[in-house]
C-alpha positions as CSV (number, residue, x, y, z in Angstrom):
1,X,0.0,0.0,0.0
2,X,1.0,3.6,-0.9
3,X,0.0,6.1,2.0
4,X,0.8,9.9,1.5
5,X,1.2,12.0,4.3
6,X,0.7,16.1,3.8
7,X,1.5,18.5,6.3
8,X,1.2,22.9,5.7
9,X,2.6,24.6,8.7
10,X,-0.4,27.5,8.7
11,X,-3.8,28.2,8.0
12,X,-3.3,30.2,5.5
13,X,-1.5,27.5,3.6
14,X,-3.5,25.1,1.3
15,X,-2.6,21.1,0.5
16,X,-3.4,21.7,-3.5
17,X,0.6,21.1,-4.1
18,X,1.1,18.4,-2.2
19,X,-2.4,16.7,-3.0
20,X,-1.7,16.9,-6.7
21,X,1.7,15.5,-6.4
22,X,0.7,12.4,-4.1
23,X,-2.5,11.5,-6.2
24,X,0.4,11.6,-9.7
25,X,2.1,9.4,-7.1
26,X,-0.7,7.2,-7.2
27,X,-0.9,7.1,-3.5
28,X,-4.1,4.3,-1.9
29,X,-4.8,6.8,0.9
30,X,-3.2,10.1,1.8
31,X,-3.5,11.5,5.3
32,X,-2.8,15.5,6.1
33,X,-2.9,18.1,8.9
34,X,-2.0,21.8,9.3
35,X,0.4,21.8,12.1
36,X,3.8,23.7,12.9
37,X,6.5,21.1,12.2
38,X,8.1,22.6,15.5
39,X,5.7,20.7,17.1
40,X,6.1,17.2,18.0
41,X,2.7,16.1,18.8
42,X,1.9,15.7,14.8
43,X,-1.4,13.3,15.5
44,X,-1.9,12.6,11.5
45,X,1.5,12.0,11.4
46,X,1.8,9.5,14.3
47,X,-1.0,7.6,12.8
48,X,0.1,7.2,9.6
49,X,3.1,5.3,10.6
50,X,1.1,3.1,13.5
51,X,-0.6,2.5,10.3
52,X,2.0,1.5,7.6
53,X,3.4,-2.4,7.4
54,X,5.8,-4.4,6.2
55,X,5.7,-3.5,2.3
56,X,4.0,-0.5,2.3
57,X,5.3,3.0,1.4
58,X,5.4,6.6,2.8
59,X,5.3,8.8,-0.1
60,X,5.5,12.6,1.3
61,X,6.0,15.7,-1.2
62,X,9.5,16.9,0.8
63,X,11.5,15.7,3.6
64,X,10.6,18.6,5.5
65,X,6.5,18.2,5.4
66,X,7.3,15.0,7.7
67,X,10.2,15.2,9.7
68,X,11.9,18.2,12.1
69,X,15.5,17.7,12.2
70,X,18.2,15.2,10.3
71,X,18.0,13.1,13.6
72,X,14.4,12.6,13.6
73,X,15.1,11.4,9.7
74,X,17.6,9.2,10.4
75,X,15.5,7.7,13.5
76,X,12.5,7.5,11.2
77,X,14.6,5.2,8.0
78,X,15.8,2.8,11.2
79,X,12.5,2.4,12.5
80,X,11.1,1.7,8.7
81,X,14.2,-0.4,8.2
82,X,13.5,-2.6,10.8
83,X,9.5,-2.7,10.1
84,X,10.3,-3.3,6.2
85,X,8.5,-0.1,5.0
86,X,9.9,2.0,1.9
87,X,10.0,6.1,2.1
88,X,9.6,7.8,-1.2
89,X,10.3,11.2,-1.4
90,X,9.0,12.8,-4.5
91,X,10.1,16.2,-5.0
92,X,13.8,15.4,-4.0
93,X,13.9,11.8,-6.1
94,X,14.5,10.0,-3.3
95,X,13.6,6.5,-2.4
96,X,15.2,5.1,0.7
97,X,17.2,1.7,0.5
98,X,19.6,0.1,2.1
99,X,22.5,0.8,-0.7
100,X,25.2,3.0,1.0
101,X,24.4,5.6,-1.8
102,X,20.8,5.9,-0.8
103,X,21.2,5.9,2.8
104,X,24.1,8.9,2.1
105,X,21.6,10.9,0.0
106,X,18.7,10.6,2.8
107,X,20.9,12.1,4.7
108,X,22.6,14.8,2.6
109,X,18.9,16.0,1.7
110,X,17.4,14.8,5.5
111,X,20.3,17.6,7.1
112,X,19.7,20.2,4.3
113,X,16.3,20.5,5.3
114,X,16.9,20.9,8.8
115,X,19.3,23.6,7.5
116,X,16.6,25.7,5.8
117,X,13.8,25.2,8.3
118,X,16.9,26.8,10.6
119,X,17.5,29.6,8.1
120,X,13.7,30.2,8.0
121,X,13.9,30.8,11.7
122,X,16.6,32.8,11.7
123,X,15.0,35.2,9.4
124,X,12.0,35.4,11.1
125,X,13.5,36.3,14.1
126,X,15.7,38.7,12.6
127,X,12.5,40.4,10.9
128,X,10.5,40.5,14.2
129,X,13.6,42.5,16.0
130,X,13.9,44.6,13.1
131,X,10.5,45.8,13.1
132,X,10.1,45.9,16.9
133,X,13.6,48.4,16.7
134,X,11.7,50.4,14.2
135,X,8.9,50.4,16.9
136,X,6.3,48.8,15.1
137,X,3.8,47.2,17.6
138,X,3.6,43.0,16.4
139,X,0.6,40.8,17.4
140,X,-3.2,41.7,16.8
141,X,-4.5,44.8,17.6
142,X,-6.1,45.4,20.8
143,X,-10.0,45.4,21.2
144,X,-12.8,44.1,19.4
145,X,-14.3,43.4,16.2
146,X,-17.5,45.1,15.3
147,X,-19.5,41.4,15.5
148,X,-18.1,40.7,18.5
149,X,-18.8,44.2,20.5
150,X,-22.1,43.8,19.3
151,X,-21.6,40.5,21.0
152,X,-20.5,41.6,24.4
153,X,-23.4,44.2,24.0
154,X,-25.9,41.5,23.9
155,X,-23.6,39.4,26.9
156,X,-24.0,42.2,29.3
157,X,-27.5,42.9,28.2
158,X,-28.5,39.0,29.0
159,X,-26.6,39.1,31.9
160,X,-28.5,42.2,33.1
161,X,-31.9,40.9,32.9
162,X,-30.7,38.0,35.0
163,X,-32.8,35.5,33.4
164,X,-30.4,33.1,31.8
165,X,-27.1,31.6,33.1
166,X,-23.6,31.9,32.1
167,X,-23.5,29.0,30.3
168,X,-27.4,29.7,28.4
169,X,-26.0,33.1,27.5
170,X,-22.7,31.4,25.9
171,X,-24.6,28.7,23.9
172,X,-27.0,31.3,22.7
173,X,-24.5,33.5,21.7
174,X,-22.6,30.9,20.6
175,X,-19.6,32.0,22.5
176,X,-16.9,30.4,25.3
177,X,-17.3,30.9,28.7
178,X,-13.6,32.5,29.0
179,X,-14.7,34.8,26.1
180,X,-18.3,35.5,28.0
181,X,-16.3,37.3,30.7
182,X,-14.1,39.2,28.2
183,X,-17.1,40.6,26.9
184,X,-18.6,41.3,30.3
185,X,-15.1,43.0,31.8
186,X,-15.3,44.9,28.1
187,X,-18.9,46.1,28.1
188,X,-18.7,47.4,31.6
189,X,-15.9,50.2,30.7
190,X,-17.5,50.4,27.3
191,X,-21.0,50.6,27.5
């Protein structure tokens, strides 16, 4: 069995890439998530490999959609060594096997990726002091949307009347409770 495995690091990021190149690849099921590959609680990609056997193949668009560092790469090929699965790497060529040329190319390719997801970093952070020495103020802007002041409005209004609880107020608002008192705290030096 082919199984593809797709991972964009942000919202705002879209699997059409990765989807088109792992359905050329022919793959029998693909599995994706949108998670940070900083983070190493990557559920889709923990099951996918609970889920591949002897045989099968990981077929992933890059080697840095599935794995965070050289080490974790390295780990990964000894583990699928053992367990007699095949990686397939398709926009790199590669396609792990136990000839010393393929193992050295993983690797070459397995580092470099670590290398520019380090580089990325760097530049972020390098960007972020930059504009915070320029004095520009980073994260979102303080206060409220128009929906959601008309929200809080309606929050302190139902909580007013006294009729309804916390938790009626929230569902019909469709709202958390921790955001319920945001509102509240917001409409009482705003309203």
């Amino acid at each position: 069995m082919r199984i593809g495995y797709i991972r964009v690091s942000t919202h705002e990021q879209n699997y059409d890439l990765q989807m088109d190149a792992l359905n050329e690849a022919k793959c029998d099921e693909i599995y994706s998530e949108k998670v940070s590959s900083v983070k190493s609680n990557r559920k889709e990609f923990t099951r996918v490999r609970e889920l591949l056997r002897k045989n099968d193949t990981l077929v992933i668009w890059k080697l840095d959609r599935a794995f965070r560092s050289t080490k974790e790469a390295l780990e990964v090929a000894e583990e699928f060594k053992s367990r007699g699965v095949k990686l397939e790497v398709i926009t790199q060529g590669i396609k792990l096997d136990d000839t010393p040329f393929g193992k050295l190319v993983y690797t070459m390719f397995a580092a470099w990726a670590e290398f520019e997801r380090d580089q990325t970093v760097e530049r972020v952070n390098a960007g972020i002091a930059a504009a915070k020495a320029r004095g520009v103020k980073l994260g979102r802007r303080p206060g409220l949307t128009k929906e959601a002041k008309i929200k809080a409005e309606a929050a302190a209004s139902l909580k007013a009347k006294g009729e309804l609880t916390v938790t009626e107020i929230c569902n019909l608002l469709d709202i958390a409770r921790s955001t319920y008192y945001k509102y509240i705290a917001w409409a009482s030096e705003n309203v």
